[in-house]
C-alpha positions in Angstrom: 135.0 86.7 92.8 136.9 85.4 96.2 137.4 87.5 98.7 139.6 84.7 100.5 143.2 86.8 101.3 146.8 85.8 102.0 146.4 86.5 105.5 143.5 84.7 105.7 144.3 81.5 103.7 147.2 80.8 105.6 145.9 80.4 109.3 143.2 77.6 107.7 146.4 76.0 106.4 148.3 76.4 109.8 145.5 74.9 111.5 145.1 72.2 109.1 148.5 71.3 109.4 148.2 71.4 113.5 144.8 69.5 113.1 146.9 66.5 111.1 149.8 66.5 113.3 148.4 66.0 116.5 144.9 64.6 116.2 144.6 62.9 112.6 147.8 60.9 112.8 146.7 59.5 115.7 142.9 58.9 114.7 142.9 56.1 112.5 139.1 54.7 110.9 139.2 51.5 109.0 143.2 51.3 110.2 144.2 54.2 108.3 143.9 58.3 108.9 142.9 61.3 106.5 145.4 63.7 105.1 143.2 66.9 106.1 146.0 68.9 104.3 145.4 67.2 100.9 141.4 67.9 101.2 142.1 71.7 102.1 144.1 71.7 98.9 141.6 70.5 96.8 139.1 72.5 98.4 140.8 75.6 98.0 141.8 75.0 94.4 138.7 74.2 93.1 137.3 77.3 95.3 139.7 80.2 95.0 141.4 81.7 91.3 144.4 82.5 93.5 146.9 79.6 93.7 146.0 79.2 97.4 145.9 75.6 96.8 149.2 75.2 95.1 151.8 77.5 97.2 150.4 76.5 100.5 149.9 73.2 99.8 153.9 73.0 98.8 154.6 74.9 101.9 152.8 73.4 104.5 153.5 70.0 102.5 157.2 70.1 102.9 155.9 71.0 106.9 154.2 67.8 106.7 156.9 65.8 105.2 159.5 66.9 107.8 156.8 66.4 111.1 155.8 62.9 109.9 157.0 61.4 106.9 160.2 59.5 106.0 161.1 61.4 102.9 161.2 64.7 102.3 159.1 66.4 99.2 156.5 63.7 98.6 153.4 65.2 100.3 154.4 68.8 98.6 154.6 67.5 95.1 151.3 65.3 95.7 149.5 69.0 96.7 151.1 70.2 93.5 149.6 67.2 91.9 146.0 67.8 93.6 146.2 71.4 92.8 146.6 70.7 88.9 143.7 68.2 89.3 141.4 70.3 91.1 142.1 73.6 89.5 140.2 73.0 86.0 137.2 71.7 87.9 136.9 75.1 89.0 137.1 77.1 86.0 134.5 74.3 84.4 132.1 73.7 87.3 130.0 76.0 89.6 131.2 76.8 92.7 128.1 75.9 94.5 128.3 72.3 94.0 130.1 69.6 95.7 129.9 67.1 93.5 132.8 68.1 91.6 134.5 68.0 95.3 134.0 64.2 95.4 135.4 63.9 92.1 138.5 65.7 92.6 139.3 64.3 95.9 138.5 61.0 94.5 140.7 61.7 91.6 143.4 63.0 94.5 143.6 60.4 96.5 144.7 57.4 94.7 147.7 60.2 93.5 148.4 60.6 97.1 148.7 57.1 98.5 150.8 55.5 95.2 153.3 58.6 95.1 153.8 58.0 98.7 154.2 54.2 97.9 156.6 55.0 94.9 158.9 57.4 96.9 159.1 54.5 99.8 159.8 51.7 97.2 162.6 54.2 95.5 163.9 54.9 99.6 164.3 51.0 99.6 161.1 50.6 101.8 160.0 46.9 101.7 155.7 48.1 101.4 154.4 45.9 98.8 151.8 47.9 96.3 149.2 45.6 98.1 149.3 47.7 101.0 148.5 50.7 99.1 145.8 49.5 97.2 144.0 48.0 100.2 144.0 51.1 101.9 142.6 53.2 99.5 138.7 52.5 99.6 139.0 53.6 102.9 141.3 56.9 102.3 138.5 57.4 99.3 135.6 57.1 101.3 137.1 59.4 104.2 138.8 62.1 102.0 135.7 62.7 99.8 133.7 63.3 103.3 136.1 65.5 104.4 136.1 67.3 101.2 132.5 67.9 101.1 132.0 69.4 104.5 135.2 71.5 104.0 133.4 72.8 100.7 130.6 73.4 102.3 132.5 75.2 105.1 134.1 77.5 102.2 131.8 78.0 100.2 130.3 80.8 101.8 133.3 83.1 101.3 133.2 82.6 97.6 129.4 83.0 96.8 127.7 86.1 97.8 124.4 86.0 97.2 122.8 89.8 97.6 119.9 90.9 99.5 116.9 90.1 97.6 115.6 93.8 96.5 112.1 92.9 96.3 112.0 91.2 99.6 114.1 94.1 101.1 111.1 96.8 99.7 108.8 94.7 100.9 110.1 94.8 104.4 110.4 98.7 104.2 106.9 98.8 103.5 
């Protein structure tokens, strides 16, 4: 059961978003930057039952797409994308594990950077499909870190272990 709320979902977002505007865009590792946003979507789908993942993913995507991109809707509809990849890990896999972490953001990322190529090449941009592929090992290799720590970040919130009653009697004792 996740206790994550609304109200509590949405400043992580907010500071996600904040966190890739001013710092990320600017960072760049192998000549390219992360999309936090992306990982806290696939974090939260694969963490939460509530469609934290999907609505402010679309939300804070179309944010995202009017702060730095040149067309409008592709980072929302490649969080909608990453939230219908991540989401049936979650109802397969334990929570506890972050393997199934890598695999979605590895699964998420190559969706990410071609949609983003395909709605430049349909805008007329002149970005061979070259470009694209050669900076995804990088994107993979930095999304799936980032993924993992923010699961491991998360995590926490969803699984609750309880006190140990033996241990607890034994203290009382």
């Amino acid at each position: 059961m996740s206790v994550m709320r609304w109200y509590l979902a949405a400043p992580v977002f907010f500071a996600a978003f904040i966190i890739q505007t001013v710092l990320l865009n600017g960072f760049e590792l192998w000549g390219h930057s992360p999309n936090l946003l992306l990982c806290v979507v696939c974090v939260f789908s694969f963490l939460y039952r509530e469609p934290y993942g999907l609505v402010m993913g679309v939300i804070f995507g179309a944010l995202l797409d009017v702060a730095t991109s040149w067309y409008f809707g592709s980072q929302a509809i490649s969080f909608v994308i990453a939230f219908l990849i991540a989401r049936p890990f979650g109802r397969v896999f334990n929570h506890e594990w972050f393997f199934p972490q890598i695999i979605i953001a590895a699964l998420a990322t190559p969706v990410n950077v071609f949609l983003m190529w395909g709605m430049g090449r349909l805008a007329g941009s002149p970005v061979h499909v070259r470009f694209a592929a050669e900076s995804l090992p990088a994107l993979l290799i930095m999304h799936c870190v980032l993924a993992v720590i923010l699961h491991f970040l998360f995590v926490r919130s969803v699984i609750r272990h309880g006190i140990d009653k033996k241990y607890y009697r034994e203290i009382l004792m």
